[in-house]
C-alpha positions as CSV (number, residue, x, y, z in Angstrom):
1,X,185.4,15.6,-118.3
2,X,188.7,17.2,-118.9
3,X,187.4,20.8,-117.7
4,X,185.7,18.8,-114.4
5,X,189.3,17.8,-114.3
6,X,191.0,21.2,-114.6
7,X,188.6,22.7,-111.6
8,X,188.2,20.1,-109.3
9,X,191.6,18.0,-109.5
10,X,194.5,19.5,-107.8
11,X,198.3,17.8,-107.6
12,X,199.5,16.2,-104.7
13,X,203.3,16.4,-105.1
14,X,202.6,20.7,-105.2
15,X,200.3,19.8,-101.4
16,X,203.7,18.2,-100.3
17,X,205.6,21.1,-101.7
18,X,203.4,23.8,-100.3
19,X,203.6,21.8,-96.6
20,X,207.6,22.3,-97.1
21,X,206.8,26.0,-96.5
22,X,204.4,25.8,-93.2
23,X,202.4,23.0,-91.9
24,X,198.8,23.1,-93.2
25,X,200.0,25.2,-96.1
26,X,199.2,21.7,-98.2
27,X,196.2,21.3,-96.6
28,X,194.3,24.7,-97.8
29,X,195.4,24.3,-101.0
30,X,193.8,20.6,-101.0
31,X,190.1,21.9,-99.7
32,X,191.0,21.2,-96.5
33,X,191.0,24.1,-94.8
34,X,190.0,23.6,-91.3
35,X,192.6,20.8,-91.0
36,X,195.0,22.8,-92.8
37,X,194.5,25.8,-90.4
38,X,194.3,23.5,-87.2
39,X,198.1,22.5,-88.8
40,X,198.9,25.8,-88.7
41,X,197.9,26.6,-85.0
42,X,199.5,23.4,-83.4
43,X,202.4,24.2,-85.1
44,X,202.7,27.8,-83.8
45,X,201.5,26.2,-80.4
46,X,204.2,23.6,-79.8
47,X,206.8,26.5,-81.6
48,X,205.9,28.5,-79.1
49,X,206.2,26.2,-76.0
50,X,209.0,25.0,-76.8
51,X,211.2,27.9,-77.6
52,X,209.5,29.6,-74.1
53,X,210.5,26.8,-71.7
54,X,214.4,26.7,-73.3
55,X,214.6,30.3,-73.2
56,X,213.1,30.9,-70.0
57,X,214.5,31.0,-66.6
58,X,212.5,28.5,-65.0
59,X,211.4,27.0,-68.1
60,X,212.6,22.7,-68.4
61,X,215.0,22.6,-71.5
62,X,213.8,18.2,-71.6
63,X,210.3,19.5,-71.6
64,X,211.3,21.8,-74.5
65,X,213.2,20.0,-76.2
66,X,210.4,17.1,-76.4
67,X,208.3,19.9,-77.5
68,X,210.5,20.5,-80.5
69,X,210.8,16.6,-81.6
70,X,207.0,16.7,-82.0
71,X,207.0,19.8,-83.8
72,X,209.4,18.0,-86.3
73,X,207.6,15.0,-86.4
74,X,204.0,17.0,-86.9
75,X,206.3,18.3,-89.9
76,X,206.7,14.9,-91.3
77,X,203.4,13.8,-90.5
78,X,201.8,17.3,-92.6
79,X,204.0,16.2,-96.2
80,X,202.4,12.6,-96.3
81,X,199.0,14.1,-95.1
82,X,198.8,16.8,-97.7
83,X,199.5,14.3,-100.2
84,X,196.8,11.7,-99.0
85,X,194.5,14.6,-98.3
86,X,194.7,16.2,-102.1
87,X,195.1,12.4,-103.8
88,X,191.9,11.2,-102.2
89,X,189.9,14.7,-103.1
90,X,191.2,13.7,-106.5
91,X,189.1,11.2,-109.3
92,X,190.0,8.0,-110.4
93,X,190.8,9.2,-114.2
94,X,193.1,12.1,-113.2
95,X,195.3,9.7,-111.0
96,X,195.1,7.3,-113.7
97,X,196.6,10.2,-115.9
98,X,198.7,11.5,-113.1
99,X,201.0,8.2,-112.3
100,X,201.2,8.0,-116.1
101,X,204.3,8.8,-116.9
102,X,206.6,10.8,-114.8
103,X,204.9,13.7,-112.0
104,X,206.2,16.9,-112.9
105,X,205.2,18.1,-109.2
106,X,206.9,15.3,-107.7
107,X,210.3,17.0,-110.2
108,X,209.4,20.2,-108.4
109,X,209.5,18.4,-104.6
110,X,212.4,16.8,-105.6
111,X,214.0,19.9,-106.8
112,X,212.9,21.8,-103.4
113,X,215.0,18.9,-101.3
114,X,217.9,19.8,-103.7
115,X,218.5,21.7,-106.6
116,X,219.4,19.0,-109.7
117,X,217.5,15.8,-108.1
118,X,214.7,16.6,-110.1
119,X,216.2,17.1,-113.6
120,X,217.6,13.2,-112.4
121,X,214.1,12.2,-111.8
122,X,212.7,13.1,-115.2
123,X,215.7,12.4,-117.0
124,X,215.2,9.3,-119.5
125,X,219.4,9.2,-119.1
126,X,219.6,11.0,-116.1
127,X,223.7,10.8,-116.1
128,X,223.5,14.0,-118.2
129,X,221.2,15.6,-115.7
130,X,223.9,15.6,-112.9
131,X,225.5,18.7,-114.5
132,X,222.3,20.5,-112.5
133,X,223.7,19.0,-110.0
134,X,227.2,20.1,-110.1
135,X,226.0,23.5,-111.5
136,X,224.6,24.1,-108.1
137,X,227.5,23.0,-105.7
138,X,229.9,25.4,-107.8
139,X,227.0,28.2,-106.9
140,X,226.8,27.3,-103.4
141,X,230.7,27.3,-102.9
142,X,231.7,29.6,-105.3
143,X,231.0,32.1,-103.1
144,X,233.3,30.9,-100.4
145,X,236.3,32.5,-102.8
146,X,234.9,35.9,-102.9
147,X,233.8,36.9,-99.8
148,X,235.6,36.6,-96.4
149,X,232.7,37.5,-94.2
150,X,231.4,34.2,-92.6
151,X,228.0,35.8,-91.5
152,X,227.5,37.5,-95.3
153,X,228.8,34.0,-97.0
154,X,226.2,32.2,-94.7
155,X,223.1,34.6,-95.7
156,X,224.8,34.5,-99.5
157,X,224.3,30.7,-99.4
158,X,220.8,30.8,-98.5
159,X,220.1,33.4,-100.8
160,X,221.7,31.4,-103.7
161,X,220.2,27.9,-102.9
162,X,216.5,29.5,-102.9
163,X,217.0,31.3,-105.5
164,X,218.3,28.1,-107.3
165,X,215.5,26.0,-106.2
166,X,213.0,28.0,-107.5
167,X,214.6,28.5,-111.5
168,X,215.4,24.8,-111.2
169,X,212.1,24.0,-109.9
170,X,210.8,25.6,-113.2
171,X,212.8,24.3,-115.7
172,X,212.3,20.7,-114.2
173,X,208.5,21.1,-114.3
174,X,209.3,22.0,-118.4
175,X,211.5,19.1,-118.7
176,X,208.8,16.9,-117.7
177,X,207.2,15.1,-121.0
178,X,203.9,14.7,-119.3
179,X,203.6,18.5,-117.6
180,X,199.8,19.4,-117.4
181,X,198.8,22.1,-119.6
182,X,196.6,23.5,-116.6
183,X,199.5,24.9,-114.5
184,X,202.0,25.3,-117.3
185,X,201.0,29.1,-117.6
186,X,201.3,29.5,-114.3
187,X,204.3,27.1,-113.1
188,X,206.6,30.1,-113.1
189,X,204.1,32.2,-111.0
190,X,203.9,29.2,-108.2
191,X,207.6,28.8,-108.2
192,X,207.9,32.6,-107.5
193,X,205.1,32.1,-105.1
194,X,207.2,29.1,-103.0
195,X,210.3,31.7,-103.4
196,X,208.8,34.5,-101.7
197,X,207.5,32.1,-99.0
198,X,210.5,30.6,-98.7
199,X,212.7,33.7,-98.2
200,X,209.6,34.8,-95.4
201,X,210.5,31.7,-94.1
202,X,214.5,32.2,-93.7
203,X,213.7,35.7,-92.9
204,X,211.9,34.7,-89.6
205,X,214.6,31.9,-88.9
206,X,217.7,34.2,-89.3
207,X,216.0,37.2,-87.3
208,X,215.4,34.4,-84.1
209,X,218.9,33.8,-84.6
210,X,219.8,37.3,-84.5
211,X,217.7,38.9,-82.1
212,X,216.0,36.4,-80.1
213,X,218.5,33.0,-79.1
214,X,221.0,31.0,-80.9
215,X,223.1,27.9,-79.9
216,X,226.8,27.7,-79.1
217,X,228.8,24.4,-78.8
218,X,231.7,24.1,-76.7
219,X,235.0,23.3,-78.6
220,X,238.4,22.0,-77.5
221,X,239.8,25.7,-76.9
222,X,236.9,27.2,-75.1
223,X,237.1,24.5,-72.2
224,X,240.2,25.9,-71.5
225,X,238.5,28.6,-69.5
226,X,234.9,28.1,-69.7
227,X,232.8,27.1,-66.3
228,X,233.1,23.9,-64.7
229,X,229.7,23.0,-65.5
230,X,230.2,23.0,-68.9
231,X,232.3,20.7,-71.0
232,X,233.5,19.6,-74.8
233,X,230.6,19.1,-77.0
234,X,228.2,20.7,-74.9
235,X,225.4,22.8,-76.7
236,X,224.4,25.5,-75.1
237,X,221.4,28.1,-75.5
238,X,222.6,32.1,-76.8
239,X,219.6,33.9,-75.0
240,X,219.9,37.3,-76.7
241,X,216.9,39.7,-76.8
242,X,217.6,40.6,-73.2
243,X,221.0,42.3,-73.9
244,X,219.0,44.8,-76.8
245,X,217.1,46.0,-73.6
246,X,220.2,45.8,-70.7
247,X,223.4,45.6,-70.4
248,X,225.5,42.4,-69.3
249,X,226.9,41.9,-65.5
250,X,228.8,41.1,-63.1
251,X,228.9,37.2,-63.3
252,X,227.2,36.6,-66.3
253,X,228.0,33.4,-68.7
254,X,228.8,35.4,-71.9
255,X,229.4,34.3,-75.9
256,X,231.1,37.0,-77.6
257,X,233.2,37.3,-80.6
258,X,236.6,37.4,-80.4
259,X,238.3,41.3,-81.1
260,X,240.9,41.6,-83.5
261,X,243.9,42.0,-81.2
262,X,242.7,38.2,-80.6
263,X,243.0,37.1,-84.0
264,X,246.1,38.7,-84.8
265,X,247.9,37.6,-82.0
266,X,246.4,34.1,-82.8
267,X,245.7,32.9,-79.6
268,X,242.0,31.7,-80.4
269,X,241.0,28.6,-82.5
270,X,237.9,30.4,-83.3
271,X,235.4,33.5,-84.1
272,X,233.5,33.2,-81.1
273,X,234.3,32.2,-77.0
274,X,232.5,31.7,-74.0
275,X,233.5,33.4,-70.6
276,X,232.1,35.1,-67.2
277,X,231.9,38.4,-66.9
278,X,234.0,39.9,-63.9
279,X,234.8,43.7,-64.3
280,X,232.4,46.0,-65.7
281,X,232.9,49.5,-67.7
282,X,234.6,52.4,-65.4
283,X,235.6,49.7,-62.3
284,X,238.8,49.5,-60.7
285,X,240.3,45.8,-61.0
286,X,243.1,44.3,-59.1
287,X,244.6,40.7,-58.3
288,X,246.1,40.3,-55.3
289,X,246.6,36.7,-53.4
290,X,244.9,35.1,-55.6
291,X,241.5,37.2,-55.4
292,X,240.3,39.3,-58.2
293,X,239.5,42.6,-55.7
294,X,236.6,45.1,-58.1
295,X,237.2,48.5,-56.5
296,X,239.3,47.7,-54.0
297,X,236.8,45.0,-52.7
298,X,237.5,41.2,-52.9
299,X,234.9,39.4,-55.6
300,X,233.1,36.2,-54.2
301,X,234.2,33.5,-56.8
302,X,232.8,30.2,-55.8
303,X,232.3,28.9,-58.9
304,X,236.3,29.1,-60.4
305,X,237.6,25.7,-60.3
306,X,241.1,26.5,-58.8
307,X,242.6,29.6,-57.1
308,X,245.0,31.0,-59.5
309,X,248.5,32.3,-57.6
310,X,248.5,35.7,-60.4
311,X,248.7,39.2,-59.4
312,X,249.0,42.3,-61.6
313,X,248.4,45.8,-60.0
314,X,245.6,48.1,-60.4
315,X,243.6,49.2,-63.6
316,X,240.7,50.9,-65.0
317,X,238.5,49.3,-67.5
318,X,237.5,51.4,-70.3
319,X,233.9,52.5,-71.4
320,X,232.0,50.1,-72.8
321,X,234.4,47.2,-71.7
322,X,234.1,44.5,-69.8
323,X,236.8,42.7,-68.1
324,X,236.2,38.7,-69.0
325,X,237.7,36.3,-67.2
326,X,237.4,32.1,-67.5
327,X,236.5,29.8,-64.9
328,X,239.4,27.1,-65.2
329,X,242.1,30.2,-65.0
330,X,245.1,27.7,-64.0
331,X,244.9,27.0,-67.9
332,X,243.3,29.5,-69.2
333,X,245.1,31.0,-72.1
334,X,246.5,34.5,-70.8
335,X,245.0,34.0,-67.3
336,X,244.5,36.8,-65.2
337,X,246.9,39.2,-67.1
338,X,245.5,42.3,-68.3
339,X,245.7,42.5,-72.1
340,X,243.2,42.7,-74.6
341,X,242.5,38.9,-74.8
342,X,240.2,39.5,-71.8
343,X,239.0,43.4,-72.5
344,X,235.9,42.6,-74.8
345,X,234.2,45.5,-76.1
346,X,230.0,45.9,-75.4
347,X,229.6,45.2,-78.9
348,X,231.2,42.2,-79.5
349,X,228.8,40.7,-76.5
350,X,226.5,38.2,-78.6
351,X,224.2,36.8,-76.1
352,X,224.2,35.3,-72.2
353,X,224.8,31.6,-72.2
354,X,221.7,30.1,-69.7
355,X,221.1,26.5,-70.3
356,X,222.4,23.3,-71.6
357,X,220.0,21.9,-74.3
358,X,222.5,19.1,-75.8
359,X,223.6,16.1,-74.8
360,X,220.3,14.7,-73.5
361,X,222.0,13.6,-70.1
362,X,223.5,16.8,-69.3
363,X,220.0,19.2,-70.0
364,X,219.5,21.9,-67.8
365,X,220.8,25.3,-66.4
366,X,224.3,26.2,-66.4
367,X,225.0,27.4,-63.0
């Protein structure tokens, strides 16, 4: 009976935790494996979808974003199936033997959600166990003191916490007094499995973020110049895969990082800003009665939100500059004065700011 067991009978709480990784992951490695793959292809469906219509032009960011709930909630709904899917493919005696005593799969889950929780579930005094806990946090943070690079101490983090999960993961599954002899030869192996899957996982998530579109919210210093349209608290979508291919213009709704002239002069609350783009590389730029003039030819600015009384004579801006101007200029910090906390380099252009996808009430495209 036990060998029936040991080919046959497969753990639940490992389903849920291979269903953490992808939708339908849990599934597979139930029996399942045209629900598990069906999983898999609605995911990648409504993924899909929704990330098309927020990006695109024409696409509606409510539709999207509705899109995106269900794809959370088909995430939910794939952790509880792949545990009733691999319990009821299970016998009777096994899941007699399984809710015995403490799961050391459900130690594992537990560990997954954070690093430390599971050396609290299997604890028979599990006060001691919150040094796991703690051990963590001061890995996570500890970081923080050594490097200044907010980008690097964001990819360290992640790197750290995986990395944690799965040696906690392991020595959690040991901890556990009723660990099954079937998969203690090869708990290591899985949890080096979930890592690798795991960091594929990250890998795809910080390359959309990257290459592809990010979000930006609007703080209490960028409304000092953004557009009208937009306000504090607004999220807006960071489409960036068409700036690999072109450059930005005229007009354009831009985040980009702030230079360093910015930060030492300390006139920004923050790394990165959101502004329209006026003057582009090479052009001639004058103000003049209130009119920005490119080339000695007045710009059309319907969308400022006063006129602005400044004037400063002609320049040229430099190669692979753009001239970066905000909306609300009557209290914009530096205005329409030509320094360098309006020259932004081509590089420090992150993405074009195209839509509002947060609040709810104010979803659509920033005009």
């Amino acid at each position: 009976m036990k060998s029936q067991q040991s080919i046959t009978d497969k753990e639940p709480w490992l389903a849920v935790s291979l269903s953490t990784v992808f939708p339908g992951f849990g599934q597979i490695y139930a029996g399942k494996t045209s629900r598990g793959l069906l999983l898999i292809f609605i995911t990648l469906i409504l993924f899909g979808l929704n990330k098309w219509l927020i990006l695109s032009p024409t696409g509606s960011v409510r539709l999207g974003t509705l899109l995106e709930l269900g794809d959370y909630l088909l995430y939910i709904f794939n952790l509880f199936d792949a545990y009733r899917c691999t319990k009821k493919a299970n016998s009777r005696e096994f899941e007699r033997l399984r809710k015995d005593g403490k799961d050391p799969w459900k130690a594992v889950f537990l560990t997954r959600i954070g690093p430390g929780l599971g050396h609290v579930y299997v604890a028979r005094n599990g006060q001691e166990q919150w040094g796991f806990v703690i051990l963590f946090l001061i890995l996570v943070n500890g970081a923080d003191a050594l490097y200044s690079s907010a980008e690097f101490y964001q990819y360290l983090q992640v790197a750290i916490r995986l990395l944690a999960v799965c040696l906690f993961s392991y020595h959690a599954y040991l901890s556990t007094p009723t660990h099954r002899e079937k998969y203690r030869r090869f708990i290591l192996g899985i949890c080096l499995t979930l890592l690798v899957l795991d960091l594929c996982s990250n890998i795809v998530r910080f390359s959309l973020r990257e290459f592809i579109f990010d979000t930006h919210c609007i703080t209490q210093y960028d409304h000092k110049s953004v557009p009208p349209a937009l306000e504090i608290r607004d999220c807006v979508v960071e489409e960036k895969i068409s700036y690999h291919f072109t450059n930005p213009k005229r007009g354009d709704i831009v985040v980009f990082r702030t230079t360093d002239e910015m930060n030492q002069n300390k006139w920004n609350s923050t790394d990165v800003l959101i502004k329209r783009i006026i003057g582009l590389p090479n052009e001639k730029v004058e103000v003049r009665d209130g009119l920005v003039y490119i080339n000695d030819k007045p710009l059309n600015e319907n969308y400022i939100a006063a006129e602005p009384d400044d004037q400063w004579g002609s320049k040229v801006i430099p190669d692979d500059t753009y001239l970066i101007f905000g909306n609300n200029r009557y209290r914009s910090v530096g205005g329409y004065s030509y320094d360098h906390h309006i020259l932004v380099p081509r590089d420090n252009i992150i993405g074009k700011a195209t839509k509002i996808n947060w609040p709810p009430k104010r979803m659509g495209i920033i005009k």
